[in-house]
N, C-alpha and C positions, 0 to 999 in steps of 0.2 A: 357505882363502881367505876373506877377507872377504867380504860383502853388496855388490853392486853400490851406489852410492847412488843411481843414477839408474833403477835396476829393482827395489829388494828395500825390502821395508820393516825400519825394526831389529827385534831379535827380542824378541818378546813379554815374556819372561822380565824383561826387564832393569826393573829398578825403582832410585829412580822413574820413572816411567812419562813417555814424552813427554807436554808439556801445549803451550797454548797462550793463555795468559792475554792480556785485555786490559793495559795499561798505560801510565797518563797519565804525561806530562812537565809540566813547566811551562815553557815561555822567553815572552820580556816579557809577563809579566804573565796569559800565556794558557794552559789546558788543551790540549796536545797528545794527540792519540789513537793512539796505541802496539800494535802487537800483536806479540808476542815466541814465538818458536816454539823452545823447549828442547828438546833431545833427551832421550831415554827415559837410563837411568843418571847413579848420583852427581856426575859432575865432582868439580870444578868446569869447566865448557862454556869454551872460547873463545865470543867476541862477535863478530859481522858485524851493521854500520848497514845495512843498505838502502838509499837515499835514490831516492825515485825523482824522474823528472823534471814539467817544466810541461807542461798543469796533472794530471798524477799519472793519464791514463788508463790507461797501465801502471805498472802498483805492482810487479810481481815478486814476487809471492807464491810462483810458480814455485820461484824461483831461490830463496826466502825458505826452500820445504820441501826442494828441495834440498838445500840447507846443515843442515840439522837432520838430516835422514839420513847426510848427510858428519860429524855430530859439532859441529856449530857451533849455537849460542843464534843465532837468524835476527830481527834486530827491525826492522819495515818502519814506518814512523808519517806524520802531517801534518802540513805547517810550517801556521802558523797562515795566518787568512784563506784556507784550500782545504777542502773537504768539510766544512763546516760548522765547522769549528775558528775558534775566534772570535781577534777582530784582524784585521790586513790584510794581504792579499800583498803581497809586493816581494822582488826580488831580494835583498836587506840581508837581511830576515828570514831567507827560506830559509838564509844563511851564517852567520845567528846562532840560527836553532833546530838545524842540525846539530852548532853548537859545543856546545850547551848539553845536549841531548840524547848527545852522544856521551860528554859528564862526569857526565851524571847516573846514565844506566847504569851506568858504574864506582865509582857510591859503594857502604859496605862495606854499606847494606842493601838495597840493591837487589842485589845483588852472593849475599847470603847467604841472599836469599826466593826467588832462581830459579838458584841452582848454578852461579853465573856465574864466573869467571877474569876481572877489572878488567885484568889484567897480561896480556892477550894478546886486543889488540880492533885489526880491522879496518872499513874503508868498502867501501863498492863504490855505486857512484853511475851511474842513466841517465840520459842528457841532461845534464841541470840541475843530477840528481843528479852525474852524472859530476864536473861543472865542483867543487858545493859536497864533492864527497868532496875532490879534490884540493888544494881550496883550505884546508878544513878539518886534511885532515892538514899538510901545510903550517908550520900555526899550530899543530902539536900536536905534541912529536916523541916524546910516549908510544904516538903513533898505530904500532901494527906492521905495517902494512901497506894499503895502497889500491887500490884497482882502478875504474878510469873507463870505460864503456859507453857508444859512440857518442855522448862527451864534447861540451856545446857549451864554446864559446871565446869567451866575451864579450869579452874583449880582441883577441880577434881580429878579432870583428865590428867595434867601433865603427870606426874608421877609415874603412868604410864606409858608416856612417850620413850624411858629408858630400854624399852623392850624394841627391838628392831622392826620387829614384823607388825609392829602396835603402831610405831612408829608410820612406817610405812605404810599401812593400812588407810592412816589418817591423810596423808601427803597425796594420794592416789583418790581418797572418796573428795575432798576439796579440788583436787585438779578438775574433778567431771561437774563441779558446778560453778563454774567463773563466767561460763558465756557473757551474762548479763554485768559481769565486776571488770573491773579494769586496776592495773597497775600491780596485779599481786598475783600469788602462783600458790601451788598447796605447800610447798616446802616453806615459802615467806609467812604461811599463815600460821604451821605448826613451830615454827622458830620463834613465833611471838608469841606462842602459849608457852612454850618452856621456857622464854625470858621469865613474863610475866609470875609463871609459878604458881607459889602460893599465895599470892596477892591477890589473885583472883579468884581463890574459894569462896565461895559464897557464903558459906558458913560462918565464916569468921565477919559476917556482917550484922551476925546478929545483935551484938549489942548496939548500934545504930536503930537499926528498926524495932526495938523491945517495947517504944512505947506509941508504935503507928498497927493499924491496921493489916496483914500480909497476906496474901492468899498465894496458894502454892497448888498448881494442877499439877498430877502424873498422869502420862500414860501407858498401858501395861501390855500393852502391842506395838510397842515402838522403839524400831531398830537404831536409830540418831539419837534419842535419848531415854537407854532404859532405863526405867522409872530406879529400880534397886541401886545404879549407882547415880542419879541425877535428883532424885525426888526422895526417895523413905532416908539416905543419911542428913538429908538438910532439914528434912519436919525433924528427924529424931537432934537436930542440934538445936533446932529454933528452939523445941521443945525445951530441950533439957537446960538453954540459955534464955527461957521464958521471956520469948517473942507472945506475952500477953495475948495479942490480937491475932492470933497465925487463924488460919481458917484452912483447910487442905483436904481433898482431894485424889483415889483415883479412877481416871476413865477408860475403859475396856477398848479403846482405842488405837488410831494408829499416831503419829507423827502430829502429823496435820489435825487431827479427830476430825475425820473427815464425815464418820457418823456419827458427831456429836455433836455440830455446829449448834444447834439450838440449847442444848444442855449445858455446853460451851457461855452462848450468851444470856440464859439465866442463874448460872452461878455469878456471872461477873457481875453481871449487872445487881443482882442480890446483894452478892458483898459488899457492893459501892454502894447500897441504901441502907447496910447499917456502920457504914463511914462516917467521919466531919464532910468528907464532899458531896455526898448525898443529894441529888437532885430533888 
């Protein structure tokens, strides 16, 4: 019987040897800060993005050596203007360093310097993340699969924004986490959800993903995205616009699932072994 991935470590023997290199991206114009967690043996590895959410106090590094035990290359990184990565946040970026970053991994040297499989790459996204994995594969149909974690739903939100106090509510909880972000304020970030609108429903992505893989986590203790307007109308749309492969999810949780972390990386990992990327 195999090594548990969630209790054994791989066995020693196997060469090469798991590593855990840094590794920059570039998207517009900025050094992104990369850390990719290869598993011990030749591959070449399937690939899983990371993405974590705003502003990135959970990264999932967890869930990152999880998957490198399960047999998967784990690459967690910075969209730019967070943790000192230069440029400026905005919601645009974060959707355009996931793009950029998820092509850049699959080229053939990057590809060939850390034993990687270009032809069997997955997302998996919290929050923010959840939103730009979904939205990314989407726009990608090389993408083999995605998985979204207590997903936010900007398209969801804005509608809301017309309510002053709603409004406000949201400019005021974004102001209290920017320490770590640069170049943006909570009123610059809710301005760019009611550009964006309904463009950025998630819902309306399902006909992209109807013939990939989808896993969809809720949480049903969680104040940043509750599950009834983030999670139950978008299973009820995949559903009803048969996203085929949906796989979904909810956890008794808070935000973070912070006492779910393990139940967390056995579903993931589960779903991604009956994927095409499949370790």
């Amino acid at each position: 019987m195999a090594p548990d991935f969630l209790t054994s470590d791989p066995r020693p023997t196997l060469s090469p040897a798991a590593s855990t290199p840094a590794l920059p991206f570039t998207s517009g114009g900025e050094t992104l800060q990369g850390v990719l967690h290869i598993p011990a043996g030749p591959g070449p590895h399937p690939v899983v993005v990371v993405l974590h959410g705003f502003p990135g106090n959970e990264r999932n590094f967890d869930l990152a050596q999880a998957l490198r035990r399960a047999g998967y290359a784990a690459l967690v990184f910075h969209y730019r203007g967070s943790w000192g990565m230069g440029g400026t946040w905005s919601w645009a970026h974060v959707l355009e360093d996931a793009a950029r970053v998820t092509a850049e991994i699959r080229t053939d040297e990057v590809a060939r310097a850390h034993r990687l499989d270009p032809g069997r790459l997955a997302l998996v996204g919290h929050s923010l993340g959840g939103f730009a994995a979904l939205m990314t594969a989407a726009n990608d149909p090389t993408i083999g699969a995605v998985a979204s974690v207590s997903g936010f739903d900007f398209g969801a939100v804005a509608p809301t924004l017309t309510d002053p106090a709603v409004r406000r509510a949201y400019v005021e909880a974004f102001d209290e986490e920017l320490l770590p972000l640069r170049g943006t304020s909570g009123e610059a970030l809710v301005a760019e959800m009611e550009t964006a609108g309904a463009a950025w429903k998630l819902a309306g992505l399902a006909p992209r993903l109807a013939d990939r893989p989808v896993l969809l986590v809720g949480t049903s203790r969680d104040a940043v995205t509750p599950y009834e307007t983030h999670h139950v109308p978008l299973v009820e749309a995949y559903e009803a616009q048969r996203v085929a492969r949906l796989e979904h999810h909810v956890f008794p949780s808070d935000h973070a699932l912070s006492d779910h972390r393990l139940a967390l990386a056995r579903t993931v990992v589960d779903f991604l072994g009956r994927s095409p990327v499949a370790a």
